[in-house]
N, C-alpha and C positions, 0 to 999 in steps of 0.2 A: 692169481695175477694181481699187483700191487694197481691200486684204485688210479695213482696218481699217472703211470702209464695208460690209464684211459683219456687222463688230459691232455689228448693232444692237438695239435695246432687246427683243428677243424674245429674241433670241441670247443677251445677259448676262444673263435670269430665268433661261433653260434651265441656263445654264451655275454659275449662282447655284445654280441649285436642285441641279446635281448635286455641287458642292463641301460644300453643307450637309449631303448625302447621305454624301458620301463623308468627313466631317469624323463624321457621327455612328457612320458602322462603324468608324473610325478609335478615337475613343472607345471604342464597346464591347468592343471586342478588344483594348486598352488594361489596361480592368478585368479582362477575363477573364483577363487576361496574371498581371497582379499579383494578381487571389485566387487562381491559379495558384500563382504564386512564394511567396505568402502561406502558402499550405498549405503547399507543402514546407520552408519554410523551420519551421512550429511543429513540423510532423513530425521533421525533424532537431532541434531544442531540446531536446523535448522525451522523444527519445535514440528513438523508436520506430524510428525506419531503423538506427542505427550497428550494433544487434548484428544482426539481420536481414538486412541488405545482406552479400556478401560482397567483398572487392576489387574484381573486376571489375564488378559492382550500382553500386557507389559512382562506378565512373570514368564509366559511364555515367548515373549524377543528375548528374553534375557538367559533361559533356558536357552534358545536356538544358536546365539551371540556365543553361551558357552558349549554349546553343542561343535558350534565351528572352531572355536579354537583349539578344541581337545583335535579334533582333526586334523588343523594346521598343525600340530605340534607333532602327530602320526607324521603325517606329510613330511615335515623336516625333517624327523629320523630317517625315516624311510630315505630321504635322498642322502643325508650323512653316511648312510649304509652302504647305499650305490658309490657315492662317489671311493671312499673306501674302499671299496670294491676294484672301481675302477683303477686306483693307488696301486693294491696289490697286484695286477693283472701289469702293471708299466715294472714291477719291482720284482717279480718273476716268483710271485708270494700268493696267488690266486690260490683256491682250493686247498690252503692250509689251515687248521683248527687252530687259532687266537690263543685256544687257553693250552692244550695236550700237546700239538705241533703234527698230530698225524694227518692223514690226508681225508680230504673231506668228500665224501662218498659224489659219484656224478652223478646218479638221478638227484641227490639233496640239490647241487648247486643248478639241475636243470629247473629243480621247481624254485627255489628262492638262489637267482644267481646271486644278490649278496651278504647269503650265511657268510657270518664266520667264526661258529662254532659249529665239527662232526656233531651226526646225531647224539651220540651218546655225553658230550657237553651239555648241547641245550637239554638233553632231556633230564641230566643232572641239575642244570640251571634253574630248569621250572619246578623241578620240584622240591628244591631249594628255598626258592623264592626271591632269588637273586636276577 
């Protein structure tokens, strides 16, 4: 039975519904991120941490400061992915492999609804290194 005949119109609400899910924790963790980075950042201006902190205090905000930004930068992929996702679902392009064009397996798109690359892409991808 072809994969893509299992994507049907129940499947794409389900699968709808959990990208909008997973688009709006994307979001809040987003903002938590940056009034996060927000605070520390008036904290440092406005010199409260400099004489407080001692050396080793400081390498460690500056660690954490880069700790959050690798995150944010996850964070934003991760929504470019969804929203993409979302594109292809309006464009009748859902559950299609980006690189090969064949159909991308429905348990893949239940657990990451927005792959898009079939397993056997990404697992070429990674060990690739690309």
């Amino acid at each position: 039975m072809d994969e893509r005949a299992k994507l049907t119109k129940k499947v794409l609400r389900e699968l709808k519904k959990k990208l909008l899910e997973e688009k709006g924790q994307v979001e809040k963790e987003l903002m938590e991120l940056r009034e996060d980075f927000r605070h520390h950042t008036q904290s440092e201006i406005s010199g409260e941490d400099i004489y407080e902190d001692e050396y080793a205090e400081s390498g460690t905000a500056t660690f954490e400061r880069e700790k959050d930004l690798s995150i944010e930068i996850g964070l934003k992929e991760t929504m470019e992915q969804i929203e993409r996702a979302l594109e292809r679902m309006k464009n009748d392009t859902y559950g299609i492999c980006q690189r090969c064009r064949r159909t991308i397996e429905v348990d893949r798109l239940r657990a990451i609804p927005y792959a898009e690359l079939c397993i056997q892409c990404k697992t070429k991808e990674e060990k690739s290194g690309f």
